[in-house]
N, CA and C of each residue as an Amber inpcrd file, in Angstrom:
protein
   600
 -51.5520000  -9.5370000 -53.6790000 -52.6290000  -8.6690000 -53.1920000
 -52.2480000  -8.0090000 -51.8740000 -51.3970000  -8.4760000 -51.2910000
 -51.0670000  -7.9680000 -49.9790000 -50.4290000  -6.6580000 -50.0030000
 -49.4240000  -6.6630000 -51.3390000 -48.9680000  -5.0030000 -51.5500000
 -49.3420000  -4.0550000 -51.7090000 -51.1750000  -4.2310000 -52.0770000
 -51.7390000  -3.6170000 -52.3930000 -52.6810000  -2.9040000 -51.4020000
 -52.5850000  -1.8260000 -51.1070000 -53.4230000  -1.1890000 -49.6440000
 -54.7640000  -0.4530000 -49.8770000 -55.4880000  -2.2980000 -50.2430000
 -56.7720000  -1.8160000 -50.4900000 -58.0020000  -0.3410000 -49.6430000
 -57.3400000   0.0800000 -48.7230000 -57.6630000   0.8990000 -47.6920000
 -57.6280000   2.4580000 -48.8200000 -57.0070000   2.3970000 -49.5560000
 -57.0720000   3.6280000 -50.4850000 -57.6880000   3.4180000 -51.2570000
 -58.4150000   2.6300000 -51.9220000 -58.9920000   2.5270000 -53.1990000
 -60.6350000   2.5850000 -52.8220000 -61.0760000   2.9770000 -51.3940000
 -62.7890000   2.7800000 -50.8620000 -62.8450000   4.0040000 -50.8240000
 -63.8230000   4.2690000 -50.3790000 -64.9570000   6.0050000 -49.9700000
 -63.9680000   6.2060000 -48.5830000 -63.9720000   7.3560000 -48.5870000
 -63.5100000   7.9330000 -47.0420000 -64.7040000   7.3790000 -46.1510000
 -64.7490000   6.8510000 -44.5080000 -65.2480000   5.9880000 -44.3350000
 -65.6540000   4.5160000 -44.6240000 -65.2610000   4.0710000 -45.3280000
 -65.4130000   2.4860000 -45.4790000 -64.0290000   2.0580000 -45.4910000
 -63.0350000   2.7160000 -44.9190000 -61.6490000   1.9930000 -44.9340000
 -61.6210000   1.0490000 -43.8150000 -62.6650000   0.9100000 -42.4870000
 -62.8300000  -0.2680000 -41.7650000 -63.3020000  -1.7750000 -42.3690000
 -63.5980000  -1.7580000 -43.2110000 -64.3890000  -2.6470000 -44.8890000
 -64.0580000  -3.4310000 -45.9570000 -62.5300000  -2.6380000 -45.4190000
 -61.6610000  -2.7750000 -46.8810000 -61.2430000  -3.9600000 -47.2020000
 -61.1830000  -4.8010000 -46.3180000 -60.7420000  -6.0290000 -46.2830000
 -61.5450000  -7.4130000 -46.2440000 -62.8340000  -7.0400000 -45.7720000
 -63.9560000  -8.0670000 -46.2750000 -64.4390000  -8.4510000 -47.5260000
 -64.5440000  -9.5780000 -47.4890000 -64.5040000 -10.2140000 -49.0030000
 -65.6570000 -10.0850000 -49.5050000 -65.9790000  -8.7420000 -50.0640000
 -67.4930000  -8.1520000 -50.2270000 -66.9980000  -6.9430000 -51.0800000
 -68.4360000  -6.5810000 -51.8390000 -67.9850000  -5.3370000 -52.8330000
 -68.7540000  -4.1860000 -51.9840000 -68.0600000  -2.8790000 -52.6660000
 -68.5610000  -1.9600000 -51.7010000 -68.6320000  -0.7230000 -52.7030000
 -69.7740000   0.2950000 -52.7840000 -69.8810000   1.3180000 -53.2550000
 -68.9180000   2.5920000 -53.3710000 -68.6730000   2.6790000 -54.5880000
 -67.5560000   4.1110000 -54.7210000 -68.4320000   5.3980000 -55.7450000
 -69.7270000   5.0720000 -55.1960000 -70.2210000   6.2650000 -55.9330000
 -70.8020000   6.0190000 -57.4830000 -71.7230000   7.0760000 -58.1090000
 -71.9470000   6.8280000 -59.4260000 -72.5060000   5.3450000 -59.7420000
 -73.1720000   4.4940000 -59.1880000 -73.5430000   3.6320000 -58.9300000
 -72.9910000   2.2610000 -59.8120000 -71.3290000   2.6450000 -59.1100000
 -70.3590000   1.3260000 -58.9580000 -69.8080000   1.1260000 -58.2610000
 -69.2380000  -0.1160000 -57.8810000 -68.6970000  -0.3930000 -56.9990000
 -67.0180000  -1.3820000 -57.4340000 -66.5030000  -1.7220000 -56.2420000
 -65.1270000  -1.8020000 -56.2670000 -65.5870000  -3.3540000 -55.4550000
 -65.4120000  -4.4520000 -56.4760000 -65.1750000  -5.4750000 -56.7830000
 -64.7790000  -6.4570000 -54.9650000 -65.4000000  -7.1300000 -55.0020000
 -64.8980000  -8.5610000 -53.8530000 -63.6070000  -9.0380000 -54.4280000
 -62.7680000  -8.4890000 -53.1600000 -61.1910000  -8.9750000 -53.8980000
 -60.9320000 -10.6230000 -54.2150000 -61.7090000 -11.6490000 -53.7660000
 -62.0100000 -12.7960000 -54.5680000 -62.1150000 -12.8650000 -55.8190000
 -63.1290000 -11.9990000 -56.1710000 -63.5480000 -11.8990000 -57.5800000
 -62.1640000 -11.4320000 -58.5710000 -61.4620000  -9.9780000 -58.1480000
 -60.8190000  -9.2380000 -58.6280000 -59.8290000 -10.4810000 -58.5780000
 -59.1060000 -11.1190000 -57.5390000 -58.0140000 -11.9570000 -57.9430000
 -58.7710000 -12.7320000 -58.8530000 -59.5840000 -14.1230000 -58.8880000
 -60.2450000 -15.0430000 -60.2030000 -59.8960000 -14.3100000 -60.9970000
 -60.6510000 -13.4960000 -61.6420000 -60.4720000 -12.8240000 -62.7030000
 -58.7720000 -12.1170000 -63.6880000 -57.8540000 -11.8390000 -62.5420000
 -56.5560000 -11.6580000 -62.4070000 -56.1670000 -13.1850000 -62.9550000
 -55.9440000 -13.9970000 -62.2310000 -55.4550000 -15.3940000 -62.0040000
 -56.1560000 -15.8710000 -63.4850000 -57.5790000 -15.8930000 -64.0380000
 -57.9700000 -16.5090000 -64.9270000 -57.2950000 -15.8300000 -66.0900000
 -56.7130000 -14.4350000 -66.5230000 -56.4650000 -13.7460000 -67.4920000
 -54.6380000 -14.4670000 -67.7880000 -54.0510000 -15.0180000 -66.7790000
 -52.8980000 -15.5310000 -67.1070000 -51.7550000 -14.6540000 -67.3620000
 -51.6470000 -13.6830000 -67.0130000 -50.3950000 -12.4810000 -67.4250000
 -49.4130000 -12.7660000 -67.0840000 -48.5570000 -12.0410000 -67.5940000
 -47.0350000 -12.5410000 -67.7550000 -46.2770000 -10.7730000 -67.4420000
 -45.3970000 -10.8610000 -66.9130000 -44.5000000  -9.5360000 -66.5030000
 -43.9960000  -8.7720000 -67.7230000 -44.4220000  -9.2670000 -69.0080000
 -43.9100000  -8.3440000 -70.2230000 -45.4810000  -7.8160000 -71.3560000
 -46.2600000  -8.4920000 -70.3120000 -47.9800000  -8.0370000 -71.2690000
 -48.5030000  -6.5620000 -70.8470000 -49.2230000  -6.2900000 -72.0590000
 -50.0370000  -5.1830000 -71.8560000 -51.2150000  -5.5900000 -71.8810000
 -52.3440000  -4.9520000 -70.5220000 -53.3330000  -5.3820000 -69.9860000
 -54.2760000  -3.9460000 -70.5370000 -55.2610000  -4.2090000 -70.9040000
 -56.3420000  -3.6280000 -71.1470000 -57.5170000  -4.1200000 -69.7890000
 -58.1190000  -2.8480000 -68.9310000 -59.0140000  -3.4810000 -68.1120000
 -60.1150000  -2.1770000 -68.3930000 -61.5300000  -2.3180000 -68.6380000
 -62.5940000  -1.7830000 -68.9300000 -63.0600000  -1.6670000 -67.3360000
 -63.2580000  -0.1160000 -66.8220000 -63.8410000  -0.1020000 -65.7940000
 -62.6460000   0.3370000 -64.7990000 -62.1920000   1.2490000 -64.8110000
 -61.2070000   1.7020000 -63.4950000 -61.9150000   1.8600000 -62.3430000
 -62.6760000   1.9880000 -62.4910000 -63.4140000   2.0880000 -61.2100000
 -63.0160000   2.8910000 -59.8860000 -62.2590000   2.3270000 -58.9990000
 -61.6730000   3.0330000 -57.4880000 -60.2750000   3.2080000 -58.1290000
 -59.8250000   1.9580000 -58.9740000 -58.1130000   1.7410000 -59.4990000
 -57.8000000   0.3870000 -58.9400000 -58.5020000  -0.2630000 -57.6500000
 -57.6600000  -1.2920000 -57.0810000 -57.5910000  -2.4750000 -58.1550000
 -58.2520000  -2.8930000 -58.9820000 -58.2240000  -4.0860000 -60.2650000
 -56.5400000  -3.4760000 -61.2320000 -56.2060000  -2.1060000 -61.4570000
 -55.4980000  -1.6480000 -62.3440000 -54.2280000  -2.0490000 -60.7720000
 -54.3010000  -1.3540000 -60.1410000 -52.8310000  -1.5960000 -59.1830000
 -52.4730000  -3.0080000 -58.9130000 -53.2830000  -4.0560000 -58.7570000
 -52.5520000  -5.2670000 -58.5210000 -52.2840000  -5.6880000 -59.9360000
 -53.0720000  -5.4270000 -60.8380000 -52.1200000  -5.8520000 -62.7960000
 -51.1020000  -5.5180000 -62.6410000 -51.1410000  -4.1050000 -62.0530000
 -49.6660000  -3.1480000 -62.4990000 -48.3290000  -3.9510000 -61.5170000
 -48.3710000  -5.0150000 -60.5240000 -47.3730000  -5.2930000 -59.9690000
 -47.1810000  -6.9380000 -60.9770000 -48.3490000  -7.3100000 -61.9910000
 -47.8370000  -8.5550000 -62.2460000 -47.2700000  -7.9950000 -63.9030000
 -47.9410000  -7.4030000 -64.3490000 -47.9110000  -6.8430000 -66.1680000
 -47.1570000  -5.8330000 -66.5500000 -46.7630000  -5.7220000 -67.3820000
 -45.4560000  -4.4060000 -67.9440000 -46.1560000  -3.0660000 -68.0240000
 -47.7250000  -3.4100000 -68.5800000 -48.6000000  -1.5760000 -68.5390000
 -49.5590000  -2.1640000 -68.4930000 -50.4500000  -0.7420000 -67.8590000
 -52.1000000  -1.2060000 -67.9410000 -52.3780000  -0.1290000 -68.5660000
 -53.8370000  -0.3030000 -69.3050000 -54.2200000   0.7400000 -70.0450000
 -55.9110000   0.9330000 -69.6110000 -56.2130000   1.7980000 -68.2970000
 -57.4440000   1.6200000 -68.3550000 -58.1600000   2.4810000 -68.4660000
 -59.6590000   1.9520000 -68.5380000 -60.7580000   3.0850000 -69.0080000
 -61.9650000   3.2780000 -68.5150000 -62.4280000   4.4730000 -68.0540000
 -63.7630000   4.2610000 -67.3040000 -64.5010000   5.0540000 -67.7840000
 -65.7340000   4.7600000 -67.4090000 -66.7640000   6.0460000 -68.3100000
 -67.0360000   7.4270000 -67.4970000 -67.0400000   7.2960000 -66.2270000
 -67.1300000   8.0310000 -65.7720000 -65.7450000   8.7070000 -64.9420000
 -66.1200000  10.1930000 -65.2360000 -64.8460000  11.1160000 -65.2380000
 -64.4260000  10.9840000 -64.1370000 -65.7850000  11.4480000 -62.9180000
 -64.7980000  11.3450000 -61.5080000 -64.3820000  10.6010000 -60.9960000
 -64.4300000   9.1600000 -61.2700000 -63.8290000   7.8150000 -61.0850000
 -63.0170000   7.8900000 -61.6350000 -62.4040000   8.3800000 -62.5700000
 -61.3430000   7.9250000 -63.5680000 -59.8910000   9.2460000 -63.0000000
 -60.6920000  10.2610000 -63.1600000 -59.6830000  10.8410000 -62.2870000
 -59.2080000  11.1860000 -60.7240000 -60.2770000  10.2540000 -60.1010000
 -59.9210000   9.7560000 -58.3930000 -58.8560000   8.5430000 -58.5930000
 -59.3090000   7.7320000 -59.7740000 -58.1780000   6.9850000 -59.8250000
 -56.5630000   7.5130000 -60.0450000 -57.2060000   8.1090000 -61.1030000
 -55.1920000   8.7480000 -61.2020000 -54.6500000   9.3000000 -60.3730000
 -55.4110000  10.2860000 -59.8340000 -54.9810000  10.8040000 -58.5250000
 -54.1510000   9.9720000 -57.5720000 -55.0600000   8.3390000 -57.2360000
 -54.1740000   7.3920000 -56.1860000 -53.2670000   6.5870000 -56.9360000
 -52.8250000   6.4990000 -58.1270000 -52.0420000   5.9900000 -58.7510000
 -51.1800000   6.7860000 -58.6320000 -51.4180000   8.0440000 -58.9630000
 -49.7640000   9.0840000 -58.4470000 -49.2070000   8.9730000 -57.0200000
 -50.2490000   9.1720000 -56.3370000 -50.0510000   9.0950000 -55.2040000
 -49.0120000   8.2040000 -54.5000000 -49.5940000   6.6950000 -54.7450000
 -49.2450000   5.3320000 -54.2260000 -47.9400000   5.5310000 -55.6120000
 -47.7250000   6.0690000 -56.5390000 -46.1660000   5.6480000 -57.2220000
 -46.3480000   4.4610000 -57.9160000 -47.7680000   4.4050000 -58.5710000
 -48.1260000   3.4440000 -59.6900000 -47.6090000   4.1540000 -61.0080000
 -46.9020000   4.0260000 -61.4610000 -45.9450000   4.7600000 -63.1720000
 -46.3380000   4.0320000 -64.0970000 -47.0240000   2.8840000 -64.1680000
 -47.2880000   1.8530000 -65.6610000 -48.4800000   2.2160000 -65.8110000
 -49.2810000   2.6870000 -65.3870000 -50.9280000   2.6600000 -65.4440000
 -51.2990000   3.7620000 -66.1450000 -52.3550000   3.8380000 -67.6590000
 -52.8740000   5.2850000 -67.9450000 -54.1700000   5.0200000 -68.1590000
 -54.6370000   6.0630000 -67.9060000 -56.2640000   6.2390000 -67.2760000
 -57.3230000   7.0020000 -68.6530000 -58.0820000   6.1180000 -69.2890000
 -58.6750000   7.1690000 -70.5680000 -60.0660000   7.5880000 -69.8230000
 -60.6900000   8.0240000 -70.1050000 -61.6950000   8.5070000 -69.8970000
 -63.0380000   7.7370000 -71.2710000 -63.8660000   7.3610000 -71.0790000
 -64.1100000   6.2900000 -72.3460000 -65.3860000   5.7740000 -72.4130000
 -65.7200000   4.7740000 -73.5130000 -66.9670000   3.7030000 -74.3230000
 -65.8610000   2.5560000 -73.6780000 -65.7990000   2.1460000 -73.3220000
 -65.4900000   0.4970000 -72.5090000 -65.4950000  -0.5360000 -73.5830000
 -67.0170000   0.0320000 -74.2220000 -67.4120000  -1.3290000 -75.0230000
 -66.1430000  -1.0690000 -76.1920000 -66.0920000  -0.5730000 -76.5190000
 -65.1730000  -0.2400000 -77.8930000 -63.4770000  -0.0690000 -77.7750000
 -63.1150000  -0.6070000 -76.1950000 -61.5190000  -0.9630000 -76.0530000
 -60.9820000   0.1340000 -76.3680000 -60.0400000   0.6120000 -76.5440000
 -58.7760000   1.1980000 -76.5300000 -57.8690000   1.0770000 -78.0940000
 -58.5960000   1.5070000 -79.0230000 -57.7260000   1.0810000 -80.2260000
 -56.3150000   1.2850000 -80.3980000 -56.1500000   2.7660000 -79.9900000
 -54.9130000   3.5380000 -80.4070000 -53.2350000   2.2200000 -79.9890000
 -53.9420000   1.4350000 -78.8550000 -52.5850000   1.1190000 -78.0280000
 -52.8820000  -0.3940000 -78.0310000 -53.9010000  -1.1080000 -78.8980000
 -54.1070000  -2.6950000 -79.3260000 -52.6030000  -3.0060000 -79.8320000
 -52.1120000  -4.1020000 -80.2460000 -53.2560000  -5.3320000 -79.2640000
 -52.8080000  -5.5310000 -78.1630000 -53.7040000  -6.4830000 -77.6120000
 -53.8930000  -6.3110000 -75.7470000 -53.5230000  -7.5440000 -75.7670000
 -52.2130000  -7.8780000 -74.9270000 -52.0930000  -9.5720000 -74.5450000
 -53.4060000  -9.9290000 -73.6050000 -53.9450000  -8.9330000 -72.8420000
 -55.2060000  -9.5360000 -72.2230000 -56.0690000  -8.2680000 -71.7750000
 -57.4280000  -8.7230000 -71.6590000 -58.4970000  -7.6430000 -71.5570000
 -59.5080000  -8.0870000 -70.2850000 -59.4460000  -7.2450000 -69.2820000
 -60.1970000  -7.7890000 -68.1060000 -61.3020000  -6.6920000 -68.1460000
 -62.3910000  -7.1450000 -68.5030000 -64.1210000  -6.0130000 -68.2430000
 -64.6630000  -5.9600000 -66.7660000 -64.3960000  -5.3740000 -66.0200000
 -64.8890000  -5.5260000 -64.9500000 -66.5750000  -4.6690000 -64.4370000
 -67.1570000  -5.1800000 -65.6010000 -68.8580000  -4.6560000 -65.8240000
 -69.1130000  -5.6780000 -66.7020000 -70.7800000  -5.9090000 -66.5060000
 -71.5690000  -7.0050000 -67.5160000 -72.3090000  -6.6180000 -68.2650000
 -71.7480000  -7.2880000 -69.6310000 -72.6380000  -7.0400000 -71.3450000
 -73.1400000  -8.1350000 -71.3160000 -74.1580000  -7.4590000 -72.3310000
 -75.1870000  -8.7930000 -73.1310000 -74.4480000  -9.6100000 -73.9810000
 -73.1300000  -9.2970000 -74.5590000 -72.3670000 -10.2890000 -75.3060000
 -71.1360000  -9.6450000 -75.3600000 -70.6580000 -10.5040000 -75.8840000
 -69.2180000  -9.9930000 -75.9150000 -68.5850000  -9.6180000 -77.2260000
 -68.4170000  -7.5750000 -76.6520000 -68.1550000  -7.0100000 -77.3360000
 -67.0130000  -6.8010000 -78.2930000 -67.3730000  -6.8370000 -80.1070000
 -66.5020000  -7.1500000 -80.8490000 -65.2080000  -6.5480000 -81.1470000
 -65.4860000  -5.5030000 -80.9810000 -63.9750000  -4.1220000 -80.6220000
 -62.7910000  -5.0090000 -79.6530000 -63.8050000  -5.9060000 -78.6500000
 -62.8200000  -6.1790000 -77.4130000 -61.9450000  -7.6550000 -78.1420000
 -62.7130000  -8.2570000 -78.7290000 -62.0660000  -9.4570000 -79.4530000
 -60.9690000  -9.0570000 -80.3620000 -61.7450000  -8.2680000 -81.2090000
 -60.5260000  -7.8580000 -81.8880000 -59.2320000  -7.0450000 -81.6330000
 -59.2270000  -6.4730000 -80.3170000 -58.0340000  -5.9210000 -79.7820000
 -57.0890000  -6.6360000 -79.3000000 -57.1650000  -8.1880000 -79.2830000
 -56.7130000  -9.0510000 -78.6720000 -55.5540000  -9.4620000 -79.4840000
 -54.4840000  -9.6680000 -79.1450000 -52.9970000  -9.9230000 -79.6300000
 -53.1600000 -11.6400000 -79.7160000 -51.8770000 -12.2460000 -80.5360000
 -52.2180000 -13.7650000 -80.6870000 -52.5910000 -14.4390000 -79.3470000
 -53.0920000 -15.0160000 -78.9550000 -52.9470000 -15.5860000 -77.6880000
 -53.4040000 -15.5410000 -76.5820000 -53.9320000 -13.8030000 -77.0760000
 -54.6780000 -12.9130000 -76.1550000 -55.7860000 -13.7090000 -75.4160000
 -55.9000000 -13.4050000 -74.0900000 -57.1040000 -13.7570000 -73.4340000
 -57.5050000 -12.6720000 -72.5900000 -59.4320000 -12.3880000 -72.8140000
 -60.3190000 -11.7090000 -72.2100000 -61.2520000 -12.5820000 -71.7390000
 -61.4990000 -11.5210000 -70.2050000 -62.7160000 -11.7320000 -69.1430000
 -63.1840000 -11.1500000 -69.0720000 -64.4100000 -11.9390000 -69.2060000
 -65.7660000 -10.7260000 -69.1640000 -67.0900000 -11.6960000 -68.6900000
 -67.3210000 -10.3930000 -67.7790000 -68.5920000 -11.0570000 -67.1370000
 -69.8660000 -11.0480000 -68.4930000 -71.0190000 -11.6150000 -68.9020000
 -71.5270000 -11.6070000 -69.9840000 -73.0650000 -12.3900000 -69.3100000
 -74.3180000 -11.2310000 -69.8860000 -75.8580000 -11.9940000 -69.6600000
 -76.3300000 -10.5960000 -68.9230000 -77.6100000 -11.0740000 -68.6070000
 -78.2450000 -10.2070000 -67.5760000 -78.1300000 -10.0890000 -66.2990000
 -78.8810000  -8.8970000 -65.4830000 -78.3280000  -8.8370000 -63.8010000
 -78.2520000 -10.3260000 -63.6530000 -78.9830000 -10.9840000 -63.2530000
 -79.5510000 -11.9890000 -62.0340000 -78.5520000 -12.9070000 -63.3340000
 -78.0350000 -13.4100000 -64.0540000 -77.8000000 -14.4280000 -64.8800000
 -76.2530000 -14.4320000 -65.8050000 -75.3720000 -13.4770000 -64.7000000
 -74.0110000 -13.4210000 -66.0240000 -73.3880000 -14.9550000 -65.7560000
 -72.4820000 -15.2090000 -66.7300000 -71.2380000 -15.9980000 -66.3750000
 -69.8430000 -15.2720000 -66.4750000 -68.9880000 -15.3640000 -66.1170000
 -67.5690000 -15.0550000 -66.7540000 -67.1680000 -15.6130000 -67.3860000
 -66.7570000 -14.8370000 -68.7460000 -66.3180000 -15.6720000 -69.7760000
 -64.9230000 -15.4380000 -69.8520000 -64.0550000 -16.4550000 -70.6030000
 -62.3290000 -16.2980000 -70.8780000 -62.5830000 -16.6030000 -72.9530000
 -62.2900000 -15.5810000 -73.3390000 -62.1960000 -15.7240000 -74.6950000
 -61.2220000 -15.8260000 -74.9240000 -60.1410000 -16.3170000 -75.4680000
 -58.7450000 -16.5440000 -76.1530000 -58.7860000 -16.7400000 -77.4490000
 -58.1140000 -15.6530000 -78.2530000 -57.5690000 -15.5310000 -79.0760000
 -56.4420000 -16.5920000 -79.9980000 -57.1340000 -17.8210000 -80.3990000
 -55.9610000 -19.0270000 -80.7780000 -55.7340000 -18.6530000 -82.2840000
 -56.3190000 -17.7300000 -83.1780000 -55.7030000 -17.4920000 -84.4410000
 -55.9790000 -16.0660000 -84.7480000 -56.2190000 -15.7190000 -85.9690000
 -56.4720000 -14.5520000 -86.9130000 -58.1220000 -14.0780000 -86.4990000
 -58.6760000 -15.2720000 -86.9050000 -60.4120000 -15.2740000 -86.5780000
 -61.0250000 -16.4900000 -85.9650000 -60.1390000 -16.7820000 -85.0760000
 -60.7750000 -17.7730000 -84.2430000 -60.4280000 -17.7640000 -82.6420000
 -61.2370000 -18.0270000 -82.2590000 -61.5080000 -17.7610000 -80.4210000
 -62.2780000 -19.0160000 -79.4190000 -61.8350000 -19.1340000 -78.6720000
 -61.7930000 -20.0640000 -77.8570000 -62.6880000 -19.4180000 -76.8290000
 -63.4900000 -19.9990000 -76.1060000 -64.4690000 -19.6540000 -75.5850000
 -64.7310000 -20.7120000 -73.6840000 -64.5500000 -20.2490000 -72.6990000
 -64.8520000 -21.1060000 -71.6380000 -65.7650000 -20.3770000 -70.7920000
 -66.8550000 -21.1780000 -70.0670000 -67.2470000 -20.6670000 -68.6870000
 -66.4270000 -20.9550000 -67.5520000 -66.2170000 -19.6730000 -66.6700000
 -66.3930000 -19.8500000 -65.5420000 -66.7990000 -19.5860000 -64.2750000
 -68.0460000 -19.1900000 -64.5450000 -68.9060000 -19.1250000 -63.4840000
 -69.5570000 -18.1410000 -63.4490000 -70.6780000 -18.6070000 -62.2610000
 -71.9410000 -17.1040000 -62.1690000 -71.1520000 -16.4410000 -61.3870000
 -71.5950000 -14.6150000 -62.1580000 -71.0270000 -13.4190000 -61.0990000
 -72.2100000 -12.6770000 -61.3430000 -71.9960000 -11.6780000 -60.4760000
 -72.8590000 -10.4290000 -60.6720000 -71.9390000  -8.9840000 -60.6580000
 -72.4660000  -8.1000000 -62.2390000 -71.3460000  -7.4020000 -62.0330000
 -72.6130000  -5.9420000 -62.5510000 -71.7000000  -4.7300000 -61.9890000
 -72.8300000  -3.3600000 -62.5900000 -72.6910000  -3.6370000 -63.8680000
 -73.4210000  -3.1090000 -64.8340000 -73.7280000  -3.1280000 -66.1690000
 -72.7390000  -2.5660000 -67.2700000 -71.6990000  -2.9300000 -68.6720000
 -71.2980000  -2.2010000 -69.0100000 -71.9330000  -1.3420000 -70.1870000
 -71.8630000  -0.0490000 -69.2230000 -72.6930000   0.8620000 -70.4220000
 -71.9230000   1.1670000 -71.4400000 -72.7010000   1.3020000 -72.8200000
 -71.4370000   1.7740000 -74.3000000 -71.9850000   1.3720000 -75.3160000
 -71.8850000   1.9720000 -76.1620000 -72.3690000   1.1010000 -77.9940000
 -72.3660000   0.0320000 -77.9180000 -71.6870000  -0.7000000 -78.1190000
 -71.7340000  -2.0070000 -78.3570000 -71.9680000  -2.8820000 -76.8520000
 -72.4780000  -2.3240000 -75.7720000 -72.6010000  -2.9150000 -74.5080000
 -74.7130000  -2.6660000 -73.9620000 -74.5020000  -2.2140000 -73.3820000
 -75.8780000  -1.9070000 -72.1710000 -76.2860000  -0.2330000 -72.5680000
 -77.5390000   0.3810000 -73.0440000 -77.4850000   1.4400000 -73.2170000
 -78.0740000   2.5150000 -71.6180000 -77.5630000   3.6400000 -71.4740000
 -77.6100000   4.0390000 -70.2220000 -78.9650000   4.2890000 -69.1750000
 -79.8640000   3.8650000 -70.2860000 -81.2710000   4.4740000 -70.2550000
 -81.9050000   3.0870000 -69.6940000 -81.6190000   2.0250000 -70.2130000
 -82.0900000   0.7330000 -69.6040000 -81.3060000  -0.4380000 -69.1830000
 -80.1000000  -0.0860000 -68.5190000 -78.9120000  -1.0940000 -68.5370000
 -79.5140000  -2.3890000 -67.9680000 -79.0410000  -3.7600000 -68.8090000
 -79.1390000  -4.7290000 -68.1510000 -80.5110000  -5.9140000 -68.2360000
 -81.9560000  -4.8280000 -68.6820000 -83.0630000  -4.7710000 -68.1330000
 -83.7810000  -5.1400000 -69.6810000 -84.0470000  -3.6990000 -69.8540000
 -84.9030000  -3.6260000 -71.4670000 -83.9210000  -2.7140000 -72.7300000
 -82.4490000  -3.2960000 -72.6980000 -81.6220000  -2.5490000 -73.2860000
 -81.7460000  -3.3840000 -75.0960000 -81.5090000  -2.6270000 -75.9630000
 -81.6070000  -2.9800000 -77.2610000 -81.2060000  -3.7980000 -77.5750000
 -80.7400000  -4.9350000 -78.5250000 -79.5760000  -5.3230000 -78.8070000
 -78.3930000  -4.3970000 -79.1870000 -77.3780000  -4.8380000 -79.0230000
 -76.2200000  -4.0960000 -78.9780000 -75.8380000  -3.8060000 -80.5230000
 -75.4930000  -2.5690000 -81.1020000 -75.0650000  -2.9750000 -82.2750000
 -73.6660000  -3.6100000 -83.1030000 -73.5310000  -4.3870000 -84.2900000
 -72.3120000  -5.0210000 -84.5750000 -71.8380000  -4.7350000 -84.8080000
 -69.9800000  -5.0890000 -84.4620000 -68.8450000  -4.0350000 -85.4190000
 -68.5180000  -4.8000000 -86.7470000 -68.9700000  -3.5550000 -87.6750000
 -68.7570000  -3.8380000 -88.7140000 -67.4140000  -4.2150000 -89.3900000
């Protein structure tokens, strides 16, 4: 984490900030992760220097730049445009080359470039979305925050066969909502949102 110069990845003005172990607003009403959190979540996904990382939520980019110094590629995706292309922007910038940026449904992963040795959601669904399981390579393990505001846990799903998954808590977080089909719909995220629908 130290290579990483979290000082680029905040709002112009909050680069005095950057370093408190606290999340902080980047607009569009998300924010850029307590680097506590962002490492757990790193550290719990287990990567290896030859995996491809799927992370839902680019957000500022700083979650995609510290993957990109442990994992072979990242493949990430955000829903919203001007986040997604402020990110690329500091990925060129800073001389991040493994990282590509979709523009996207979160809930519904990244098919074209499955399977994912691991999938980090850095937003909270009501469950955990089936697109994301199934993008998962043998072995694969995803984090995802999962429940309502006041009530997620982080979950680690692992992938131990064809159709079977391994399931752990670890712990209460609080994360913005992930909006998408199969996630939080935009109109009531979190709150009085539908059930999600199933992938068939």
């Amino acid at each position: 984490m130290g290579t990483v110069p979290r000082e680029k990845f905040v709002d112009p003005g909050f680069e005095e900030y950057a370093y408190e172990d606290a999340p902080l607003s980047i607009g569009d009403g998300q924010t850029i992760s307590q680097p506590f959190i962002v490492a757990l979540m790193i550290e719990k996904a287990d990567l290896d220097a030859d995996d491809k990382v799927l992370e839902v939520g680019t957000g500022s980019g700083y979650a995609s730049a510290l993957i990109s110094h442990i994992a072979m590629y990242v493949y990430s995706i955000e829903r919203h445009e001007r986040l997604a292309l402020q990110a690329r922007e500091r990925f060129e910038k800073l001389g991040y080359g493994n990282i590509d940026v979709r523009v996207g449904d979160g809930s519904k992963g990244w098919a074209e470039a499955a399977p994912f040795d691991a999938i980090i959601v850095s937003a909270g669904a009501p469950e955990v979305p089936g697109a994301l399981k199934e993008q998962l390579g043998p072995g694969g393990r995803l984090i995802i925050p999962v429940g309502c505001s006041d009530a997620q846990r982080l979950k680690r799903i692992t992938r131990t066969a064809a159709a079977t998954f391994e399931e752990e808590d670890l712990g209460g977080v609080v994360f913005v909502p992930l909006i998408g089909e199969d996630a939080w719909t935009a109109a009531h995220p979190m709150y009085t949102a539908t059930a999600p629908r199933k992938n068939k």
